[in-house]
N, C-alpha and C positions, 0 to 999 in steps of 0.2 A: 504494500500500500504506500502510495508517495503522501510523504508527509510535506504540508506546506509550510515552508518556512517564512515567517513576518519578520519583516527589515522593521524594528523600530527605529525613530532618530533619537541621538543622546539629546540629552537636556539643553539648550543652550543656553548656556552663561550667559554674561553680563558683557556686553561688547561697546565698545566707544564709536560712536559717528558723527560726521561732520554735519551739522544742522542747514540749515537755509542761509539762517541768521548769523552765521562767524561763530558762533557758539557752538562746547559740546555736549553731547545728550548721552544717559547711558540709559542702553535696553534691557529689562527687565520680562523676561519669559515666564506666563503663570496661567496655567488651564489654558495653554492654546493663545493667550493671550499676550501680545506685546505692549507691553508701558513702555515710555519716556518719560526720563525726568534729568535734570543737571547732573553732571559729574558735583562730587562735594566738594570735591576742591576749585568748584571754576569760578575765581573771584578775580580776574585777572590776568594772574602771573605774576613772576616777576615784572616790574616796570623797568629795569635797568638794562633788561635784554631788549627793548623799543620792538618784539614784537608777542601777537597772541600764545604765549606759555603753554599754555591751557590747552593748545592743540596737542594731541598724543604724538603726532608726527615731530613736531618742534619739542616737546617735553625736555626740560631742562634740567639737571641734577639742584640736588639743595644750594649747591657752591654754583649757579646759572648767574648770569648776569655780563656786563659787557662793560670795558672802559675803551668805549669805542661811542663817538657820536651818533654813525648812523645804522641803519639795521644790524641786527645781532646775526654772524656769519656761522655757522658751527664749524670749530676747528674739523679738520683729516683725522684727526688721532684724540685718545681720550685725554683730557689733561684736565685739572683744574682749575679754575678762574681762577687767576693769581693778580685781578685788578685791587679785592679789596686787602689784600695783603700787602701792597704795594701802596696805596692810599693809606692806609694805618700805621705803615711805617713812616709817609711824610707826616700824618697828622700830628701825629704824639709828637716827633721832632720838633715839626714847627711850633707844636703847644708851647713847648717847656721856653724854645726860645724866645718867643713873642712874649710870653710871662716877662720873662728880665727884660724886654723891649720896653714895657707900660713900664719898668722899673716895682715889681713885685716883689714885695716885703725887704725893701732894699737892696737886692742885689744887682753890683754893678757890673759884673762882665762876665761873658758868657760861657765858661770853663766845662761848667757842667755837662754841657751841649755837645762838649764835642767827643762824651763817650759815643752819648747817641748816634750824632753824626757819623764818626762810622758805622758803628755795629748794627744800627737799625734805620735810621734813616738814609748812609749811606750802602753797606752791603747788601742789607736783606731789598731796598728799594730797586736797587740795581740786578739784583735776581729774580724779583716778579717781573722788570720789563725787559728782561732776558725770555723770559718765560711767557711774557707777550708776544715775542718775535718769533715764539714754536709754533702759536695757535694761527699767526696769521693776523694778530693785530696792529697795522702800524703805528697808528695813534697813543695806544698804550706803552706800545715797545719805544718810541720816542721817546714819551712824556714821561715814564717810569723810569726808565734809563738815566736820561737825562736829569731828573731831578734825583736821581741816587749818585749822580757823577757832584752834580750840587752841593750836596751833603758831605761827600768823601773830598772836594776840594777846601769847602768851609774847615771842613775839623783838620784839612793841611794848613792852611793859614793860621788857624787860631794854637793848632799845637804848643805848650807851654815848650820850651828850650827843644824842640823838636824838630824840624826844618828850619825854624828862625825867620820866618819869612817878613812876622808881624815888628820882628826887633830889629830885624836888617833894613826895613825900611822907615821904620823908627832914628832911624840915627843920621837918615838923613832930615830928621825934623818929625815932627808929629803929624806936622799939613802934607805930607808924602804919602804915607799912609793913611790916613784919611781920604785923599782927594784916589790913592789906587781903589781901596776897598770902593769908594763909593762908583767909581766907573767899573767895576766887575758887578757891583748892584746892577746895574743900570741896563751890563749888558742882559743878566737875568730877565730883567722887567722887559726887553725886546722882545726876549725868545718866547714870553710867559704869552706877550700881545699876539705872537701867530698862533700859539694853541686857544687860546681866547676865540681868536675868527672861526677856528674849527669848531666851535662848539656853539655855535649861532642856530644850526639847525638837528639841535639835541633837545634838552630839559635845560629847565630854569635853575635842578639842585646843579647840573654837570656845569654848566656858566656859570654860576655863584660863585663857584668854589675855582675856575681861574678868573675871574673879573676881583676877586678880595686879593688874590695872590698877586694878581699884577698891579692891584692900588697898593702892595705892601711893598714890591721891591722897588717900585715907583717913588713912594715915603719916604723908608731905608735910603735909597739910593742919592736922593736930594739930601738928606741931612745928612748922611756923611759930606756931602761935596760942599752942602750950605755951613759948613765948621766954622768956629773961630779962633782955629789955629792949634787949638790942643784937645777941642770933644767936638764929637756930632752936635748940630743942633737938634736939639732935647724933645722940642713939640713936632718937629719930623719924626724920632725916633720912634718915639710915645702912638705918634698916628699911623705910623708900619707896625707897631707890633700891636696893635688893633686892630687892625685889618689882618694882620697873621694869624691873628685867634679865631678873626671869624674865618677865616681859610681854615684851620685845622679843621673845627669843628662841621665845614660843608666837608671836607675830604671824610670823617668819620661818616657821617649821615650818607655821602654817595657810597661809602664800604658798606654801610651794613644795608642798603637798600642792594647791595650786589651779592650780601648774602642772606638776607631774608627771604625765605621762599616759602610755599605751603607746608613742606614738610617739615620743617622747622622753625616757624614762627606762627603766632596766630591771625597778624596781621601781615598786612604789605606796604613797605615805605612810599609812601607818593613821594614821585620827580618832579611831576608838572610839564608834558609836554610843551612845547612851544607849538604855536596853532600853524605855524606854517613846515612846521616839522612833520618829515616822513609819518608820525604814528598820529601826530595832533591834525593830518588830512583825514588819515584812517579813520579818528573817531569819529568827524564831521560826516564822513562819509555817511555813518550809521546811524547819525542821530535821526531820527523820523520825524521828516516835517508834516506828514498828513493832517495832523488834526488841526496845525495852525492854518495850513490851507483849506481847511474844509470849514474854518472858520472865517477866514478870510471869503471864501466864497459865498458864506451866509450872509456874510456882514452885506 
């Protein structure tokens, strides 16, 4: 006797699809019956990757995010986002010395700085934008680089009996060094102005934080040069290293908007696109003007 045999189908799971709307939905199989409803975590994404996270295709690690202005590129190879690692080592650097900049709790020169300087602001900055350069990010691998070369040249200068750079030029008077430091400020505050331009069609946190850096070595820069002969001038110095703090603190807020993700936070950093930026068209695009038109057409 042949026996018939019934194909059942396995159960289907729970599967992720791309909606109509740029959103994702997940399917739910019960009595024959398919539901829709959000993924739980679709709040978003990261904002620092500039694009939808939230897609399973684009899915980004807890460590996602981008020190790059414009769309977020997925590196070749796995690596980790080594932006906000790189921004937290300028942060905290530039913290401590912007501190003695206001002149906090009286300290008058900046010694302390230049363990940091190397060790964390200039080494470890200098190997995240090393490590920028793996993924394919230019902008990072620059801007990281270079501001770790910053850090590691600062703590050559100020080295106590070390190179001698700051007492060799001392001896040709005090307004020698003065007027060198303040033209190596200055030339900082140039290079600071073309990452500045790059960052016009990003987020409002990514400009803050070089639009404060370059009013600071802007500051810096004129009060060494504005001397009168044996110190910076004082209300320059006080106003770069006020504008340094608020740099620190945008480089903190852009690291941890670059590491705050669903999986390990409860919230999401807002950046603030700029409206004429690649993700701030995006949004526009989706806003739904119908009901104003259909109002409009009543009226």
């Amino acid at each position: 006797m042949a026996t018939a045999i019934e194909h059942t189908e396995a159960p289907r799971g729970p599967s992720f699809e791309k909606s109509t709307n740029g959103t994702n939905t997940l399917d739910h199989a019960h009595n024959g019956k398919t539901t829709r409803q959000r993924a739980p975590y679709d709040y978003g994404g990261n904002p620092l990757a500039h694009v939808a996270t939230n897609d399973p295709e684009m899915r980004l690690t807890a460590f996602g995010g981008d020190f790059q202005p414009g769309l977020y590129r997925a590196p070749n190879r796995k690596f980790a986002n080594p932006a906000p690692l790189g921004l937290s080592a300028f942060a905290l650097t530039t913290f401590v010395l912007s501190l003695i900049n206001v002149n906090t709790r009286g300290i008058g020169h900046p010694n302390i700085v230049v363990a940091l300087a190397y060790g964390y602001g200039g080494l470890v900055q200098l190997l995240a934008g090393m490590w920028e350069m793996a993924i394919g990010n230019t902008f990072g691998a620059t801007a990281l680089s270079s501001y770790g070369g910053f850090w590691l040249s600062f703590a050559i200068i100020l080295t106590p009996g070390g190179f001698s750079i700051e007492s060799d030029l001392i001896k040709f008077g005090e307004a020698t060094f003065l007027n060198s430091f303040g033209l190596y400020l200055m030339g900082w505050f140039i290079f600071t102005f073309i990452l500045l331009i790059c960052t016009l069609r990003s987020t409002v946190a990514f400009f803050f934080l070089f639009f404060t850096l370059d009013l600071a070595f802007l500051l810096l820069g004129i009060g060494y040069l504005q001397h009168d002969g044996k110190h910076p001038q004082g209300d320059c110095i006080k106003a770069g290293g006020a504008f340094g703090l608020m740099a620190a603190f945008a480089a903190w807020y852009n690291a941890l908007a670059g590491i705050a993700d669903s999986s390990n936070s409860f919230f999401i950093i807002p950046v603030a696109h700029f409206p004429w930026s690649d993700k701030g068209r995006e949004h526009r695009d989706k806003v739904d003007n119908s009901t104003a038109r259909d109002a409009a057409h009543t009226a």
